[in-house]
DSSP file (Angstrom, degrees, kcal/mol; ACC not computed):
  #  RESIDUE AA STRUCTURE BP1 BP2  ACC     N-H-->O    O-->H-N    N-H-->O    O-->H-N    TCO  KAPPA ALPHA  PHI   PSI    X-CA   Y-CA   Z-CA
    1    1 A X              0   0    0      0, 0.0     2,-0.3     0, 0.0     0, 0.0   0.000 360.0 360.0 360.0 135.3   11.8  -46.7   81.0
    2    2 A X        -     0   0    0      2,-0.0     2,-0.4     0, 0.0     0, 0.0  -0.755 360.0-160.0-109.7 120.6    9.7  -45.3   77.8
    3    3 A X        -     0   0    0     -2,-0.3     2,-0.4     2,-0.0     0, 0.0  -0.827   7.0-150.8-105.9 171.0    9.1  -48.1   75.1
    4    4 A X        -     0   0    0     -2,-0.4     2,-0.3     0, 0.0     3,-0.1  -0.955  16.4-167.7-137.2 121.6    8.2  -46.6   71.2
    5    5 A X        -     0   0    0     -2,-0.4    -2,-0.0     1,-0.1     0, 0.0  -0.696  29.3 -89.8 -83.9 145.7    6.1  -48.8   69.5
    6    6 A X    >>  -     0   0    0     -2,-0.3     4,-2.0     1,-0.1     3,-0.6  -0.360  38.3-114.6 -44.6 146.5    5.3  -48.7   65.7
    7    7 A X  H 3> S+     0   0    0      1,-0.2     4,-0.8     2,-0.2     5,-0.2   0.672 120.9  60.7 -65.8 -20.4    2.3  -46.7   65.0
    8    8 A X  H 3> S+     0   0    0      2,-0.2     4,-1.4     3,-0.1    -1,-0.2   0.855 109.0  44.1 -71.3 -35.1    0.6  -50.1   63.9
    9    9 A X  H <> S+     0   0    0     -3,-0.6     4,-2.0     1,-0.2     5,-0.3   0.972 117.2  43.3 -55.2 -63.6    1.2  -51.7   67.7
   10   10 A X  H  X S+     0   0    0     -4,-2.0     4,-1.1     2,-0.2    -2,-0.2   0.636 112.3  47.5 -75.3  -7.1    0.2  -49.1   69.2
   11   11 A X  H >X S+     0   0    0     -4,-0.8     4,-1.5     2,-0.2     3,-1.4   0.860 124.8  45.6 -65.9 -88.3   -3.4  -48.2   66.5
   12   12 A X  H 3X S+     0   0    0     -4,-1.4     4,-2.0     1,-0.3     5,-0.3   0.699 108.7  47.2 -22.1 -75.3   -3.8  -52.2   67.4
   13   13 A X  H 3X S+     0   0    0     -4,-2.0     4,-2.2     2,-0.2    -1,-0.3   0.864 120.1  41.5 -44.2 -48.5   -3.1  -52.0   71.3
   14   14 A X  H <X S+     0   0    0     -3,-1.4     4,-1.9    -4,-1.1    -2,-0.2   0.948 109.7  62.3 -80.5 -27.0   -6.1  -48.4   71.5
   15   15 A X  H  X S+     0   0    0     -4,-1.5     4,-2.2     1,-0.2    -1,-0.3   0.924 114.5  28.0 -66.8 -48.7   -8.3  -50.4   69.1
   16   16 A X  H  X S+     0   0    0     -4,-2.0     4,-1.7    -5,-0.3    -1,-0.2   0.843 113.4  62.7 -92.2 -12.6   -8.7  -53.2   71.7
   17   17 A X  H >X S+     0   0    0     -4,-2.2     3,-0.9    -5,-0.3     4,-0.7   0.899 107.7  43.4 -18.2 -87.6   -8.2  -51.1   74.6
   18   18 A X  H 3X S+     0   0    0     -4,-1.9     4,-1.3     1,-0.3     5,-0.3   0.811 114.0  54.6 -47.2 -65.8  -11.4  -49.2   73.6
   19   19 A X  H 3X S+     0   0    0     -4,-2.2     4,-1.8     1,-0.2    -1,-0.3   0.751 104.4  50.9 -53.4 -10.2  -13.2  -52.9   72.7
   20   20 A X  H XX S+     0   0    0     -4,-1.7     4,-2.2    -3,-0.9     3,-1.3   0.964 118.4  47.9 -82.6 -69.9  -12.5  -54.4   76.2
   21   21 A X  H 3X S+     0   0    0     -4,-0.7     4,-1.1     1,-0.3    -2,-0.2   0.687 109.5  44.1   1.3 -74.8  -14.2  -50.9   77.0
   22   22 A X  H 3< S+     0   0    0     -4,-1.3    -1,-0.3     1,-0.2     3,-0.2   0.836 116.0  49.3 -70.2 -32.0  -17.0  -50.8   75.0
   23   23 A X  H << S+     0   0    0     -4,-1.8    -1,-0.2    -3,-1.3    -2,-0.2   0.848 111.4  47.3 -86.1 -29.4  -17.9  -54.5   75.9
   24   24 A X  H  < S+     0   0    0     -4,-2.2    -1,-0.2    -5,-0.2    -2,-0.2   0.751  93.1  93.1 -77.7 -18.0  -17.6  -54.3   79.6
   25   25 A X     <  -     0   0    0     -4,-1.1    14,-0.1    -3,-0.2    15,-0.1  -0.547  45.8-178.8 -75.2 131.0  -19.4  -51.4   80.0
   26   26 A X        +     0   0    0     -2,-0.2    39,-5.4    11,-0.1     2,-0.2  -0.066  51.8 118.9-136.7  36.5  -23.2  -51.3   80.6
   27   27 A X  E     -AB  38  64A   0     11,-0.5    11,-0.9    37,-0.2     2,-0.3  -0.579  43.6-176.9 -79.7 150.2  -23.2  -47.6   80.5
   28   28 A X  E     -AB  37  63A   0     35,-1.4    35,-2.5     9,-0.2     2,-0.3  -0.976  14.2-161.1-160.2 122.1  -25.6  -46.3   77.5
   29   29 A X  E     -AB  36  62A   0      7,-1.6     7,-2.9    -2,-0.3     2,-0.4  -0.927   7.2-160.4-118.5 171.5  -26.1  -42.9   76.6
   30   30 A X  E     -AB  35  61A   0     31,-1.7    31,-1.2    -2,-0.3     2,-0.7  -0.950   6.3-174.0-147.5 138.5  -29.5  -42.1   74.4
   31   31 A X  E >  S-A   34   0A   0      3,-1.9     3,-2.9    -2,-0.4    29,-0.1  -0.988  71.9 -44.2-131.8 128.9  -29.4  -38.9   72.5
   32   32 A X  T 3  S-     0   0    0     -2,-0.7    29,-0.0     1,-0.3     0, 0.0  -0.319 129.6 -26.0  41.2-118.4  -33.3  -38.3   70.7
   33   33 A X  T 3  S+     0   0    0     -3,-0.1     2,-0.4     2,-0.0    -1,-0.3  -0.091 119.4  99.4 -91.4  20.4  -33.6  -42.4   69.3
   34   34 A X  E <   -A   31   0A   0     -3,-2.9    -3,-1.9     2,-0.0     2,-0.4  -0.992  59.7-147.3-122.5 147.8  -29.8  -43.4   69.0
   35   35 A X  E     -A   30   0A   0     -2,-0.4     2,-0.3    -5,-0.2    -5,-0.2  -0.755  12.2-171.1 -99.4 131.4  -28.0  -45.1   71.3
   36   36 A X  E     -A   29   0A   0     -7,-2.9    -7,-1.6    -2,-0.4     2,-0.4  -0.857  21.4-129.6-106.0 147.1  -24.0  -44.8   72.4
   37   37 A X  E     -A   28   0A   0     -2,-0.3    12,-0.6    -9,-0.2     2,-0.6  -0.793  23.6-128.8 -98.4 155.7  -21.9  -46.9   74.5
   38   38 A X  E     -AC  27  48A   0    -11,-0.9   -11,-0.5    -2,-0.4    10,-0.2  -0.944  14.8-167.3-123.1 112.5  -19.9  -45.2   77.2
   39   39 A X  E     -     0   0A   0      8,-0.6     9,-0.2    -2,-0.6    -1,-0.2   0.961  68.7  -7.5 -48.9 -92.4  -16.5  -45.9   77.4
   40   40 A X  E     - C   0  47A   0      7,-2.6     7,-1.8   -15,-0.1     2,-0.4  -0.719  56.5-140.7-133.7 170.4  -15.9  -44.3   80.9
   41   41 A X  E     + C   0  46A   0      5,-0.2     2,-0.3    -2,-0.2     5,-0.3  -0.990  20.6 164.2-141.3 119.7  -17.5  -42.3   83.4
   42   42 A X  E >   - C   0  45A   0      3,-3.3     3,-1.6    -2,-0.4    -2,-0.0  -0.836  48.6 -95.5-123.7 159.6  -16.3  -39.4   85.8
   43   43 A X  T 3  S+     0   0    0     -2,-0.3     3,-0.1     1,-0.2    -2,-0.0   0.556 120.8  25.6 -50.7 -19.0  -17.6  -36.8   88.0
   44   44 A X  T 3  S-     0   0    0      1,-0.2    44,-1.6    42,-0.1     2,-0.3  -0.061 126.8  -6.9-129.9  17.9  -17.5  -34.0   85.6
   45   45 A X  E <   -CD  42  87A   0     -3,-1.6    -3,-3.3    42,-0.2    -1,-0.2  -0.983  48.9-127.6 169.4-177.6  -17.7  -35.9   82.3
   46   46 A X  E     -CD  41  86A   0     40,-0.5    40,-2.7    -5,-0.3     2,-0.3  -0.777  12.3-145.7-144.1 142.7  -17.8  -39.0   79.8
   47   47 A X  E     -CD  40  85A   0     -7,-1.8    -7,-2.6    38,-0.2    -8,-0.6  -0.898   9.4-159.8-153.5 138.9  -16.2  -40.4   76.8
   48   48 A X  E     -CD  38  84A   0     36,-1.5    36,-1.4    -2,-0.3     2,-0.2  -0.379  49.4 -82.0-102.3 170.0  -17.6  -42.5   73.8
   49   49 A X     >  -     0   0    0    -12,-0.6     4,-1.3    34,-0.2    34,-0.2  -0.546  46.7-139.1 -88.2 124.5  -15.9  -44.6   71.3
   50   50 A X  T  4 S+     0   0    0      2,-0.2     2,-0.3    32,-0.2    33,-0.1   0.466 102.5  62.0 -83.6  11.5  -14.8  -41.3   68.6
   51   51 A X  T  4 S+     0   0    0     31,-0.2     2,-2.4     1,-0.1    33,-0.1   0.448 112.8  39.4 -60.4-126.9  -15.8  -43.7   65.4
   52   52 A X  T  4 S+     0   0    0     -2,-0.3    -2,-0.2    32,-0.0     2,-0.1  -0.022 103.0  84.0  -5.1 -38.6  -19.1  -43.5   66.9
   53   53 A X     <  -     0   0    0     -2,-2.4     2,-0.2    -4,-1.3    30,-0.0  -0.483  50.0-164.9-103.9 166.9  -19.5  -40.2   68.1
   54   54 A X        -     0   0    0     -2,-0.1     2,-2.9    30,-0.0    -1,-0.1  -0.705  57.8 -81.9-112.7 155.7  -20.6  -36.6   66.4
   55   55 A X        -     0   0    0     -2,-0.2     2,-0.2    21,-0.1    21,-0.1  -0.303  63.8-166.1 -49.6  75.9  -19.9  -33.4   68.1
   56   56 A X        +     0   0    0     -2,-2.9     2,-0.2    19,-0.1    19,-0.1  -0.622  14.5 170.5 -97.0 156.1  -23.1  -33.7   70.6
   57   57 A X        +     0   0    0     -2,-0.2     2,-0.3    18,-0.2    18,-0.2  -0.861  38.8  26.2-146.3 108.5  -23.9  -30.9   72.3
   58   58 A X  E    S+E   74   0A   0     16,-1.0    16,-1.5    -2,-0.2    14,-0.0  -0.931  96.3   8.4 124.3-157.0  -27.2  -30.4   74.4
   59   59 A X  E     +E   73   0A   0     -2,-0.3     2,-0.3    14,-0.2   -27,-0.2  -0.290  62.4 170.9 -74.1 129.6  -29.8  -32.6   76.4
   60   60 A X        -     0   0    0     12,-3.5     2,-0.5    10,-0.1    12,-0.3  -0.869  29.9-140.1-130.2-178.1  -28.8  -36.5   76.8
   61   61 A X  E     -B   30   0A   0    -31,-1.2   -31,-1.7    -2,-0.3     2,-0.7  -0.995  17.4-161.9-123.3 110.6  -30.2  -39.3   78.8
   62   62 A X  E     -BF  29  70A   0      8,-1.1     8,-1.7    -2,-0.5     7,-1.0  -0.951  16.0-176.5-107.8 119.9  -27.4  -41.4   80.3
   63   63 A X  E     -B   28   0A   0    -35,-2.5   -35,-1.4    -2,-0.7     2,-0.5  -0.720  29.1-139.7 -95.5 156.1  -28.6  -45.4   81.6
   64   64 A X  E >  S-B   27   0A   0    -37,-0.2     3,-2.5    -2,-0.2   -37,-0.2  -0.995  75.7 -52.1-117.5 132.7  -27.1  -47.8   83.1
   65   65 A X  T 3  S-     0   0    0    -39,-5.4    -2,-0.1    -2,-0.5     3,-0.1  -0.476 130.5 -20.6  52.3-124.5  -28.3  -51.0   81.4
   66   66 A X  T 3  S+     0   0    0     -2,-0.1     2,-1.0     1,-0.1    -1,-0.3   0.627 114.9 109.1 -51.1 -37.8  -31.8  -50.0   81.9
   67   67 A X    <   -     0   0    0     -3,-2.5    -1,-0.1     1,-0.0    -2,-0.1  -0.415  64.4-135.3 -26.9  23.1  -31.5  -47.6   84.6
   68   68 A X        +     0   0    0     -2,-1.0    -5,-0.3     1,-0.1     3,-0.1   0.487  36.3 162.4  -3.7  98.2  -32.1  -43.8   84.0
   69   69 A X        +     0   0    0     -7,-1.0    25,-0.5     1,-0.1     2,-0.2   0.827  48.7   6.8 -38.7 -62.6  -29.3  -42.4   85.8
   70   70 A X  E     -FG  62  93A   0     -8,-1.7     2,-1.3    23,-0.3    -8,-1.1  -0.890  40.2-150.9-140.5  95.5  -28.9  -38.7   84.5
   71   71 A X  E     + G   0  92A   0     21,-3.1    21,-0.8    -2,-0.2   -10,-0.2  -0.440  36.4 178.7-117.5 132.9  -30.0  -36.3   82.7
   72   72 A X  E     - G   0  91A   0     -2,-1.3   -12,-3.5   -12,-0.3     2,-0.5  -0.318  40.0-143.1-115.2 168.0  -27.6  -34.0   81.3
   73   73 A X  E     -EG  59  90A   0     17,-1.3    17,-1.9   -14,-0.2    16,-1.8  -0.966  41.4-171.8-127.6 132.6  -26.6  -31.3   79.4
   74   74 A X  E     -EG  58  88A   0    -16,-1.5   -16,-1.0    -2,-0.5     2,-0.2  -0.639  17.0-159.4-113.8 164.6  -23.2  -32.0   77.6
   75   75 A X  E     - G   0  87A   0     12,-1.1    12,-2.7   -18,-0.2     2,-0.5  -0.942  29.4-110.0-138.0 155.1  -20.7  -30.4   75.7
   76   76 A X  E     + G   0  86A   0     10,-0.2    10,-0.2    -2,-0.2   -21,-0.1  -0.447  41.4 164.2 -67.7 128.3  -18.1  -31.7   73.4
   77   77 A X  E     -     0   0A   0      8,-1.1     2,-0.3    -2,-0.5     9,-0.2   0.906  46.5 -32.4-108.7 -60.7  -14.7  -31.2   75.1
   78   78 A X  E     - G   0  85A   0      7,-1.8     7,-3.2     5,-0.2     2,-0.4  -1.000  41.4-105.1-150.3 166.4  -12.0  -33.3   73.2
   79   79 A X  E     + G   0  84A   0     -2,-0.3     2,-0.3     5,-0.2     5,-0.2  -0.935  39.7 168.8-107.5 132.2  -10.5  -36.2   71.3
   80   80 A X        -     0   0    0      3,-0.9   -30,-0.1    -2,-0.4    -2,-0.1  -0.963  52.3 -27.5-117.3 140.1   -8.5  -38.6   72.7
   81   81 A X  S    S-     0   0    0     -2,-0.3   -63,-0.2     1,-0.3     3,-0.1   0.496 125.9 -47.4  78.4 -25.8   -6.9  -41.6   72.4
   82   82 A X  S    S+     0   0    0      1,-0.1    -1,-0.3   -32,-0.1     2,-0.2   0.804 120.7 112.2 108.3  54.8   -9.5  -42.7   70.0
   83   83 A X        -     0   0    0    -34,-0.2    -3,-0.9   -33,-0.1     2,-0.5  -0.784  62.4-140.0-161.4 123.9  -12.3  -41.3   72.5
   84   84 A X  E     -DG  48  79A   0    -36,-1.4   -36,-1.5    -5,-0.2     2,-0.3  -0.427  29.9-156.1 -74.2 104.8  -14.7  -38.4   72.3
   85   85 A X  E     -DG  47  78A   0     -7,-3.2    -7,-1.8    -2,-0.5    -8,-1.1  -0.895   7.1-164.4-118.7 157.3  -14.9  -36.6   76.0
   86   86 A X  E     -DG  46  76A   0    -40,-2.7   -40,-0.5    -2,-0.3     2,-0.3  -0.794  11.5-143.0-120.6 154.7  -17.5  -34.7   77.1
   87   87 A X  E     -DG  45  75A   0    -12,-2.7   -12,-1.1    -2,-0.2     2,-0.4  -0.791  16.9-134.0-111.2 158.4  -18.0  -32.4   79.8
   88   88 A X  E     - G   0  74A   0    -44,-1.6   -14,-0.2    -2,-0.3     3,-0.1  -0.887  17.2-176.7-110.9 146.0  -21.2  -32.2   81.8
   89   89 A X  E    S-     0   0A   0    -16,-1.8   -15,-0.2    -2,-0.4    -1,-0.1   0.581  83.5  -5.9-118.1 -15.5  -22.7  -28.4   82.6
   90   90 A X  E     + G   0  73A   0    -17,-1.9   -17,-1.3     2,-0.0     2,-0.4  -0.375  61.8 179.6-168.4 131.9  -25.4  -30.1   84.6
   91   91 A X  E     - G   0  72A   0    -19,-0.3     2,-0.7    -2,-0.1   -19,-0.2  -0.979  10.2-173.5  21.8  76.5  -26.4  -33.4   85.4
   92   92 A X  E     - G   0  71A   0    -21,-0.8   -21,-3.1    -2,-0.4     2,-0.5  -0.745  23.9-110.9-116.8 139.0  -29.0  -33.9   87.4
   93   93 A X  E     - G   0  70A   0     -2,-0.7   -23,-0.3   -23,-0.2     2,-0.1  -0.583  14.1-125.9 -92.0 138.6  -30.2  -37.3   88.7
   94   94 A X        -     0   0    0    -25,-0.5     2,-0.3    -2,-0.5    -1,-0.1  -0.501  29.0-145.2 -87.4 129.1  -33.3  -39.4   88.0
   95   95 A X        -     0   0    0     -2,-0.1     4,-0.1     2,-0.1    -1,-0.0  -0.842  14.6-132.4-125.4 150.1  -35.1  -40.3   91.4
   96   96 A X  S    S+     0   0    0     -2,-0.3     2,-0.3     2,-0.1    -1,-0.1   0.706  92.2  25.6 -70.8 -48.2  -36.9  -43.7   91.8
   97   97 A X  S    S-     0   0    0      1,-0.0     2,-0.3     0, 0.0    -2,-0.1  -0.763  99.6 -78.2-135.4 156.4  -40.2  -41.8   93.4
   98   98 A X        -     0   0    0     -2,-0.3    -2,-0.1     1,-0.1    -1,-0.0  -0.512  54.9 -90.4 -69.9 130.2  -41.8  -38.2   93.0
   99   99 A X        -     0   0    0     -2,-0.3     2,-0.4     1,-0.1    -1,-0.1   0.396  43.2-125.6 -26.7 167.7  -40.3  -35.0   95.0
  100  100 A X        -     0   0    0      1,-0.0    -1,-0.1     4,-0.0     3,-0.0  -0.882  11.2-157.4-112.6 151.8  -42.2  -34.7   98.6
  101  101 A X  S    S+     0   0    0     -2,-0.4     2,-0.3     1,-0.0    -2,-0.0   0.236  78.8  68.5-107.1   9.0  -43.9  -31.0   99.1
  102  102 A X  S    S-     0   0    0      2,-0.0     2,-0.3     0, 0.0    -1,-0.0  -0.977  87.7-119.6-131.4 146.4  -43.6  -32.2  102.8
  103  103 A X        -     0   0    0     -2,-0.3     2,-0.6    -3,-0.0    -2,-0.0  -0.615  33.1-149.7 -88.5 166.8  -41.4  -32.9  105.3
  104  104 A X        -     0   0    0     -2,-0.3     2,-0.2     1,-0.0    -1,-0.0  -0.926  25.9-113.1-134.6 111.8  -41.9  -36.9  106.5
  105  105 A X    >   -     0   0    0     -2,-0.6     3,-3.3     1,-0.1    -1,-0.0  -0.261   7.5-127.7 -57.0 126.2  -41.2  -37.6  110.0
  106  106 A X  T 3  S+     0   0    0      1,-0.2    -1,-0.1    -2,-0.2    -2,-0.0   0.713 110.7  43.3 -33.9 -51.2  -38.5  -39.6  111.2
  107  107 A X  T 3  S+     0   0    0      2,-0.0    -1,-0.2     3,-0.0     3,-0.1   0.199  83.2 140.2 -92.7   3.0  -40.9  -42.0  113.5
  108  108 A X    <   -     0   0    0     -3,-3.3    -4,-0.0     1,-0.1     0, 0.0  -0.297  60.6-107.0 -61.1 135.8  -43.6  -42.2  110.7
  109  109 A X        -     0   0    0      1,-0.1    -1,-0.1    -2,-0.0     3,-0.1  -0.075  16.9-132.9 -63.6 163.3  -45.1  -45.6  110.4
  110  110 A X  S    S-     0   0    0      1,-0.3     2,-0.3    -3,-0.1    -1,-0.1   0.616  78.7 -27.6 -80.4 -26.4  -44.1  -47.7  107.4
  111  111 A X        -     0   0    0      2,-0.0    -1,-0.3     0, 0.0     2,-0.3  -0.919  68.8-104.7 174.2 163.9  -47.8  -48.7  106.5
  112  112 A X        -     0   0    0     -2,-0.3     2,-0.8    -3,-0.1     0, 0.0  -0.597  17.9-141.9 -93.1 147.5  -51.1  -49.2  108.3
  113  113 A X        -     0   0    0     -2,-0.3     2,-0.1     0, 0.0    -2,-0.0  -0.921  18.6-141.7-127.8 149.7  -52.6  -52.2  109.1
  114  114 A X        -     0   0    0     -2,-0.8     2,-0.2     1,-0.1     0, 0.0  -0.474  29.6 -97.2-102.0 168.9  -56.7  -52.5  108.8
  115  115 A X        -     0   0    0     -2,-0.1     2,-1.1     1,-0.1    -1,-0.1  -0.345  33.1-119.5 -90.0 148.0  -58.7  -54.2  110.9
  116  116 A X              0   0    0     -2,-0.2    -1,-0.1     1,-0.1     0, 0.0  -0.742 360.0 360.0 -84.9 108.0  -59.8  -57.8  109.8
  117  117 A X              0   0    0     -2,-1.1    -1,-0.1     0, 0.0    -2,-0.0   0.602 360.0 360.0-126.9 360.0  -63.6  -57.7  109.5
């Protein structure tokens, strides 16, 4: 069964959609020194609040909270819904500790311990 709402419900109904969004979300993307909040998050893309957003296109930093996640190369894909999606053309994820140039054995101690003198 299909309801039709007045264009005024249904403006009303995506405007808080989106706020329940924006406020639950502790997703953050950071483009040069401004920050966007991110509405939602998929495997091949993103979408921000479209008040908020400009056509970005190029290098972002995506957090969670604090958290470096990603850092990506976007493009603008489409508007919907009263939400700017983005596609990602790569995405590559921020690790906790620096690459190894070796491999590190499976039975390798955890730490030394020194002699008490």
């Amino acid at each position: 069964m299909d309801y039709i709402l007045p264009k005024e419900v249904q403006a009303g109904l995506d405007k808080a959609r989106t706020e329940r969004l924006r406020r639950s979300s502790r997703l953050r993307l950071l483009v040069g020194d401004r920050i966007y909040p991110v509405l939602r998050l998929w495997k091949t893309g993103f979408a921000i609040d479209a008040e908020d957003a400009p056509h970005l296109r190029g290098l972002v930093d995506l957090f969670d909270g604090t958290v470096h996640l990603f850092q990506c190369l976007i493009v603008a894909s489409d508007e919907e819904n009263g939400e700017m999606q983005y596609e990602f053309k790569r995405a590559t994820a921020i690790a906790d500790a620096p690459a190894l140039d070796f491999e590190k054995p499976s039975d390798a101690p955890a730490g030394l311990i020194g002699r008490a003198d």
